[in-house]
C-alpha positions as CSV (number, residue, x, y, z in Angstrom):
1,X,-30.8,-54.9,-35.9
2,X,-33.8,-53.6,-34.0
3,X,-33.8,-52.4,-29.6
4,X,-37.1,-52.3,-28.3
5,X,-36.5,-49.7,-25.5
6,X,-39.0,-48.9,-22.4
7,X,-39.9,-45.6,-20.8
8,X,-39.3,-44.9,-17.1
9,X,-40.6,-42.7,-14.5
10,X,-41.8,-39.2,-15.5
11,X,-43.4,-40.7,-19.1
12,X,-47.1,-41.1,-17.5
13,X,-49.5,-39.2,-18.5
14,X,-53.8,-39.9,-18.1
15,X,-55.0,-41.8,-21.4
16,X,-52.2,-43.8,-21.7
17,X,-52.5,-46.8,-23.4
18,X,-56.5,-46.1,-23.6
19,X,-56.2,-45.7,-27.7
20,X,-54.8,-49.1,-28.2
21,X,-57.4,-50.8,-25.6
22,X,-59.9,-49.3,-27.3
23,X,-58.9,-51.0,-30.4
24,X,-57.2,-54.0,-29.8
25,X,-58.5,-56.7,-26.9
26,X,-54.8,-58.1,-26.3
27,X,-54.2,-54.6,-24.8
28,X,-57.5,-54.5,-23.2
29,X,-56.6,-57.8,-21.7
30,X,-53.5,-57.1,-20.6
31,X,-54.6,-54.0,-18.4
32,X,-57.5,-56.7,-16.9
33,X,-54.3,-58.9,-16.2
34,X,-52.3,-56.2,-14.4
35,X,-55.7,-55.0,-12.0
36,X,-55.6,-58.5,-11.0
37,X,-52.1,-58.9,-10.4
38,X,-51.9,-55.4,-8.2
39,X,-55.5,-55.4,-6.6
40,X,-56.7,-52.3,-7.8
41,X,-58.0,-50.4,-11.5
42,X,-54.9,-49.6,-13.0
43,X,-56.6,-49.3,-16.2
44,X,-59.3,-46.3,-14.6
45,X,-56.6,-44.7,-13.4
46,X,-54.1,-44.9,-16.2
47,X,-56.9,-43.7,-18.6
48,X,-59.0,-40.7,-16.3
49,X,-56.7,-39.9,-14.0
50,X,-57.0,-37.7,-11.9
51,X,-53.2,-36.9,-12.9
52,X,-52.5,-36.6,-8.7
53,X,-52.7,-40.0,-8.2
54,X,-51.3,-41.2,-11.3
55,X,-47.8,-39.2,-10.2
56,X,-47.8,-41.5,-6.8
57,X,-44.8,-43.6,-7.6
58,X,-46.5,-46.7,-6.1
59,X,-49.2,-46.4,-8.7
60,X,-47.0,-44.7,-11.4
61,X,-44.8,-47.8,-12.1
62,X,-47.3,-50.4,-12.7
63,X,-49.3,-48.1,-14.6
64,X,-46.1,-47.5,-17.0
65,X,-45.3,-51.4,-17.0
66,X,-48.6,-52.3,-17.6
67,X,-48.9,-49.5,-20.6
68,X,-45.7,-51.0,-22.3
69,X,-46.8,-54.4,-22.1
70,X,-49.8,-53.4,-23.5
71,X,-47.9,-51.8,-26.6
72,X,-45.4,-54.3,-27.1
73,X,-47.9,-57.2,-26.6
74,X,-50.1,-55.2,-29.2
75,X,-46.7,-54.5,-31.5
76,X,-46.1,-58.4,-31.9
77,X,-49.0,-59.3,-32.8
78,X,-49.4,-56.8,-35.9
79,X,-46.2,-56.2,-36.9
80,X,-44.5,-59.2,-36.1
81,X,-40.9,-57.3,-35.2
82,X,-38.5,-59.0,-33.2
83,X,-36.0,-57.4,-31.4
84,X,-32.3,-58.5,-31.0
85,X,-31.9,-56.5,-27.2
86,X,-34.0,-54.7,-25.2
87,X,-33.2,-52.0,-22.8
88,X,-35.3,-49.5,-20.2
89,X,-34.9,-46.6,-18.5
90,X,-35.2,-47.3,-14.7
91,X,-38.9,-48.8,-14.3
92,X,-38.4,-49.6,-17.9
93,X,-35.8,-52.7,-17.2
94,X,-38.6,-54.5,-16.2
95,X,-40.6,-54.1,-18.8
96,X,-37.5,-54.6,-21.0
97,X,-37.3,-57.7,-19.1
98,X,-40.9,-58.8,-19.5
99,X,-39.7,-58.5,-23.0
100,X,-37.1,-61.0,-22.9
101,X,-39.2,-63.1,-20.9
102,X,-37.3,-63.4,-17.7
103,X,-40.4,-61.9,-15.7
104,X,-43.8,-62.8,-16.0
105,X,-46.4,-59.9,-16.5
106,X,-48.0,-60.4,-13.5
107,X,-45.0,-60.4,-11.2
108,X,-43.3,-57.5,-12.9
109,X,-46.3,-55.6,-12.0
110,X,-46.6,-56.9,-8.4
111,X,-43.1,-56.5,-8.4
112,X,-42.7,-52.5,-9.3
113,X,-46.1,-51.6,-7.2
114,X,-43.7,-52.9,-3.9
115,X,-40.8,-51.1,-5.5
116,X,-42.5,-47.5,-6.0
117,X,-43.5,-48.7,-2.3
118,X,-40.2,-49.4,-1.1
119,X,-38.4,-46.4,-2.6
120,X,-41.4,-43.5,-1.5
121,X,-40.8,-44.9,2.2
122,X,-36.9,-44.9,1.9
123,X,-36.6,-41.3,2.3
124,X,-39.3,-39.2,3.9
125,X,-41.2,-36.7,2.0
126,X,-39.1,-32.8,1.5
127,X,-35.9,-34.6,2.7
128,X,-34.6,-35.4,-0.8
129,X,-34.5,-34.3,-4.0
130,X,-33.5,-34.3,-8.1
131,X,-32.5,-31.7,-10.4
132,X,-31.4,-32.1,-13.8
133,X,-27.6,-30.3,-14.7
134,X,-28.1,-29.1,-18.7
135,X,-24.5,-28.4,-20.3
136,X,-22.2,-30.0,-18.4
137,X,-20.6,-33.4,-19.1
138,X,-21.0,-36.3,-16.4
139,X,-17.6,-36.5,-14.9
140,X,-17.8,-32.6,-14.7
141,X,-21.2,-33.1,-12.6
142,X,-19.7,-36.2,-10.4
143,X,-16.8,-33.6,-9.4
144,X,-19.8,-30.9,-8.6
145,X,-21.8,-33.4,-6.3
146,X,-19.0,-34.1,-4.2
147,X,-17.7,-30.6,-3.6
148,X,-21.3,-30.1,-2.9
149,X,-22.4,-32.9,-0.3
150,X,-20.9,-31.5,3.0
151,X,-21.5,-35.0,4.6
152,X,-25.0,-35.5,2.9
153,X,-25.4,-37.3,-0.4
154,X,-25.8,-36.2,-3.5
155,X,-24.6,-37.7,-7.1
156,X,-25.7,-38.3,-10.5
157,X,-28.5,-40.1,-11.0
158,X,-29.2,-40.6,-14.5
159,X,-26.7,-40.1,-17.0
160,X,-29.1,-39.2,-20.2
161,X,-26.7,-37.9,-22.4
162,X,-25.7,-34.5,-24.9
163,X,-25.0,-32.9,-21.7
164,X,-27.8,-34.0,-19.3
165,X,-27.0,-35.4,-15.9
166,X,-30.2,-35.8,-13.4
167,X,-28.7,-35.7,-10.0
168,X,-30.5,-37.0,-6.7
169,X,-29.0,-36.8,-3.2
170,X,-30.4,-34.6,0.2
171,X,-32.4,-31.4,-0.7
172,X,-30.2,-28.9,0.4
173,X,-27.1,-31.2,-1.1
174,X,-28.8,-31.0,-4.4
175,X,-29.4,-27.1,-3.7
176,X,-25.7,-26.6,-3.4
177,X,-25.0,-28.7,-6.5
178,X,-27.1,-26.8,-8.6
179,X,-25.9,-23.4,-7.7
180,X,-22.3,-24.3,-8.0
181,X,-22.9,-26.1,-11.3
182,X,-24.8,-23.0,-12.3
183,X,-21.5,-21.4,-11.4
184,X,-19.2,-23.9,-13.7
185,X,-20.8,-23.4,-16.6
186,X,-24.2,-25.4,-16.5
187,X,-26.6,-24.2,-18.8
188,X,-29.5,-25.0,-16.7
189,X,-29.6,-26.3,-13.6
190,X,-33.8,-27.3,-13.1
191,X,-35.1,-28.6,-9.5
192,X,-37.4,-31.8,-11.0
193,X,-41.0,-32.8,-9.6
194,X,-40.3,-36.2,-8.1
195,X,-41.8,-37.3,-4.7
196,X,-38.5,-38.9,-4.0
197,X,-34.6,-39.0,-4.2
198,X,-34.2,-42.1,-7.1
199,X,-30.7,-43.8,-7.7
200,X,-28.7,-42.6,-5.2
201,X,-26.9,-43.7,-1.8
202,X,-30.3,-42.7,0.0
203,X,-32.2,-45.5,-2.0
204,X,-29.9,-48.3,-0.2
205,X,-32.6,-49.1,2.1
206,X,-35.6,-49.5,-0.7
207,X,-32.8,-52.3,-2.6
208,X,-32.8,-54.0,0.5
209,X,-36.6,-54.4,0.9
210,X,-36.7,-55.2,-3.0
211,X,-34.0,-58.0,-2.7
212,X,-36.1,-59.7,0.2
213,X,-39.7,-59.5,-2.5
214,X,-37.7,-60.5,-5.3
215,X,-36.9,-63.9,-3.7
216,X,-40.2,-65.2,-4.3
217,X,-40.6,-64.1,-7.9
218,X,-39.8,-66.4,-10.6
219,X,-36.9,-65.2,-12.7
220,X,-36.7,-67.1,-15.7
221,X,-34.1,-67.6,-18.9
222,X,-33.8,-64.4,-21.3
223,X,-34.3,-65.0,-24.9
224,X,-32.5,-61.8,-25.9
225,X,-30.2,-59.8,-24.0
226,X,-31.1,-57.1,-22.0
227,X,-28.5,-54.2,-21.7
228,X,-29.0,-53.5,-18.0
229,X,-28.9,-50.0,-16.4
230,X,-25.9,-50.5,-14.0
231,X,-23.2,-52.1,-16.2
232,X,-24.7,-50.9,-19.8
233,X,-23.9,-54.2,-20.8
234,X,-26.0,-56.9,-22.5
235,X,-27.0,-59.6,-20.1
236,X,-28.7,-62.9,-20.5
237,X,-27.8,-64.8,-17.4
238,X,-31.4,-65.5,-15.4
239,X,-28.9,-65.6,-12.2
240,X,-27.8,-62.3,-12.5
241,X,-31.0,-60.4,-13.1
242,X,-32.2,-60.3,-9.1
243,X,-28.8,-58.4,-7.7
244,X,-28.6,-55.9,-11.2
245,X,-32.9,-55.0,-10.4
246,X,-31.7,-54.6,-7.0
247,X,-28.4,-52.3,-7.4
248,X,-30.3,-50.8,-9.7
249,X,-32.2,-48.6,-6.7
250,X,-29.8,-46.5,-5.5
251,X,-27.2,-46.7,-8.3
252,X,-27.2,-44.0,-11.5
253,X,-28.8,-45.1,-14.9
254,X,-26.5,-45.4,-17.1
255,X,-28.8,-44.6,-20.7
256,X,-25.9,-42.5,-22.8
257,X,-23.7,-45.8,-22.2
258,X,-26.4,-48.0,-23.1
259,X,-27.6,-46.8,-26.0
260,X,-23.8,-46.2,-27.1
261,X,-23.3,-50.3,-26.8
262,X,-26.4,-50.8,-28.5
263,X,-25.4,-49.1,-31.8
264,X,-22.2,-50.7,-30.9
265,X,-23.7,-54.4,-30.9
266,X,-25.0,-53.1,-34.5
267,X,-28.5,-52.1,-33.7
268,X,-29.5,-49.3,-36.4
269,X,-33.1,-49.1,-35.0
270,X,-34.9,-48.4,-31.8
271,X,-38.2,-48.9,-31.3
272,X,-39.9,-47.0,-28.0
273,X,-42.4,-49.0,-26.8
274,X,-45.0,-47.3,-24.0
275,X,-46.3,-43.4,-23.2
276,X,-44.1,-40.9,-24.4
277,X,-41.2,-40.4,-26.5
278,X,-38.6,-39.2,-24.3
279,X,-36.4,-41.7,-25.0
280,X,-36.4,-41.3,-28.8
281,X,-35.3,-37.7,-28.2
282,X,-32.3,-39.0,-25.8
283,X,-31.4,-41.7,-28.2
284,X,-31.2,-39.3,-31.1
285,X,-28.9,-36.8,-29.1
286,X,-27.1,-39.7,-28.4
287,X,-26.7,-41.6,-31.5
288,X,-27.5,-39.3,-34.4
289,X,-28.6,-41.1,-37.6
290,X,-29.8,-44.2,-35.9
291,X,-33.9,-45.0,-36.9
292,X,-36.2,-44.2,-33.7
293,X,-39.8,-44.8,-33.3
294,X,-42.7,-45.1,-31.1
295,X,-45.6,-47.4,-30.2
296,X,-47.9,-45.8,-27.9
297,X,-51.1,-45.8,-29.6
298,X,-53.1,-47.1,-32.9
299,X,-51.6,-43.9,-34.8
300,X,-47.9,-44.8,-33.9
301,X,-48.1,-48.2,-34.3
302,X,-49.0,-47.8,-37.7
303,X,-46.2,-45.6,-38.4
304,X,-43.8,-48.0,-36.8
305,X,-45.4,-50.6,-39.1
């Protein structure tokens, strides 16, 4: 069995998806479809930059989304692969979704410009952070974060597995979190580069603003399951989709689970569709043994192929 798995937050990088444009029109056409969804050039910025505005959340999720669809619309079309579930890391769902056709291109890409909206203005800018906890394993980091909080929030935000926890929460919460996880036997404890504090409590009021957009976007029926990022559990009901994208916002992403019930279900490969390969590396950590690959541009797909 093959996973098709889709990159969050954090992958972007300029010339993304510029390589298979260059070379194939479906990819060329699907970055026209996606500045004409959102409004503005996704596709200038996504290829030149400058690398400032490209790490604005609001523009950084649709230019993600809109560099996966490119790859996995360019990755059916030559190699013909079908996957049997599809899975993505935070941003990623919905392209993992676009995938299993419960979201149309064009409002996935509407959808996660409002979203990198929604969550910038949830928290206001130097109030929050993320750091990522290195050697310690999650239940060991949930314990940290709430001996750490002190009546402000902090907790795991991403649990990425072989030892890597992202936590999110107040600044000086997260501060006290690293130091005292530092002190229990983290390896590492590494203040990340975000603009904002994602998946955690302090995200509550971006959900909210994304369950009121979602209610005029079409969710339709999935043809494979999607192992979703709250339950890390396949899902192919259209009803549920809306209140998972939604608690999805503020609640941690469970990817070490996920890709655990994926080799469970039987899948032996996973294929990484979009910039990067931080995914591959997780999975591997995770699930030694198991095939990984990458589509991000002409050279890859041809590897993958």
């Amino acid at each position: 069995m093959i996973a098709f798995v889709f990159p969050g937050q954090g992958s972007q990088y300029p010339g993304m998806g510029k390589d298979l444009v260059d070379n194939f029109s479906l990819a060329r056409q699907t970055f026209e479809e996606a500045c004409d969804a959102v409004g503005f050039d996704i596709a200038s910025l996504s290829f030149n930059g400058p690398e400032a505005d490209l790490k604005l959340t609001a523009n950084t999720q649709p230019a993600i989304l809109s560099a996966s669809i490119a790859a996995l619309r360019v990755i059916r079309e030559e190699t013909g692969l079908t996957p049997s579930f599809a899975a993505g890391h935070s941003l990623g769902e919905y392209a993992a979704l676009v995938c299993a056709g419960a979201l149309g291109f064009a409002d996935a890409v509407r959808t996660v410009r409002q979203r990198g909206v929604f969550m910038q203005e949830a928290v206001p800018v130097g109030t929050g952070a993320m750091a990522a906890i290195i050697g310690l394993d999650g239940s060991a980091v949930e314990g940290i974060c709430r001996d750490s909080a002190e009546g402000e929030v902090v907790s795991p935000a991403n649990f990425n597995g072989s030892g890597q926890v992202v936590i999110a929460g107040h600044a000086a919460a997260v501060d006290r979190a690293m130091k005292l996880a530092l002190t229990n036997g983290a390896k590492r404890a590494l203040p990340l580069p975000v603009s904002a504090p994602f998946h955690c409590a302090l995200m509550i009021p971006a959900g909210e603003r994304l369950d009121e957009f979602l209610k005029n976007v079409d969710i339709g029926s999935l043809s494979i399951p999607v192992i979703t990022n709250v339950q890390a559990c396949p899902n192919q009901e259209a009803e549920r989709v809306r209140d998972l994208l939604v608690t999805q916002v503020s609640a941690p992403v469970r990817w070490e689970e996920s890709v655990q019930k994926m080799v469970e279900l039987g899948v032996e490969r996973f294929i990484e569709i979009g910039p990067g390969k931080v995914l591959s590396g997780l999975i591997r950590r995770i699930a030694r043994g198991v095939e990984t690959g990458n589509v991000e541009d002409l050279k890859s797909l041809k590897a993958v192929a």
